[in-house]
N, C-alpha and C positions, 0 to 999 in steps of 0.2 A: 132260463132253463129251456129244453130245446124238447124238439119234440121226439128224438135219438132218447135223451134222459128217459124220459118218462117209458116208451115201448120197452129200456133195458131195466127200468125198478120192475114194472107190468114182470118180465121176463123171469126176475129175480123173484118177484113175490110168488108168482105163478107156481114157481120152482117148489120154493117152501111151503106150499100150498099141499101142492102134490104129498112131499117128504112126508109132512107133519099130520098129515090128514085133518087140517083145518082152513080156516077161512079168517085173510088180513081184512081187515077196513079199508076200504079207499084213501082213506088220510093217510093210509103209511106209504100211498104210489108218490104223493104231490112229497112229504117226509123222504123218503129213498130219494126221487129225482131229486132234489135241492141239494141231498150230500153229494148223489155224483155230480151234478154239474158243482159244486162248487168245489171237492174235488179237484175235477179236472181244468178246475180254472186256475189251479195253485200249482198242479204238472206242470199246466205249458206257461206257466212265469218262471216256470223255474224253481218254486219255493220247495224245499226240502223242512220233511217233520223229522226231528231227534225221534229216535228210539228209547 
């Protein structure tokens, strides 16, 4: 996981922070980062999800 991941969950969390007028746990930044980097580790192989 790269340090890109984490400042874009950070970004994302922050987002829905705002929206929802509440507050994530930390565990959901280190949670978010791992899907996108892993994610993005399945774009750039190539790997394609059915719909």
């Amino acid at each position: 996981m790269s340090l890109e991941d984490i400042r874009v969950a950070t970004q994302i969390l922050n987002y829905a922070e705002d929206i929802f007028n509440t507050k994530v746990s930390d565990s959901k930044v280190i949670a978010l980062s791992d899907h996108i980097h892993s994610a993005l580790e399945r774009y750039n192989s190539g790997v394609e999800l059915k719909k």
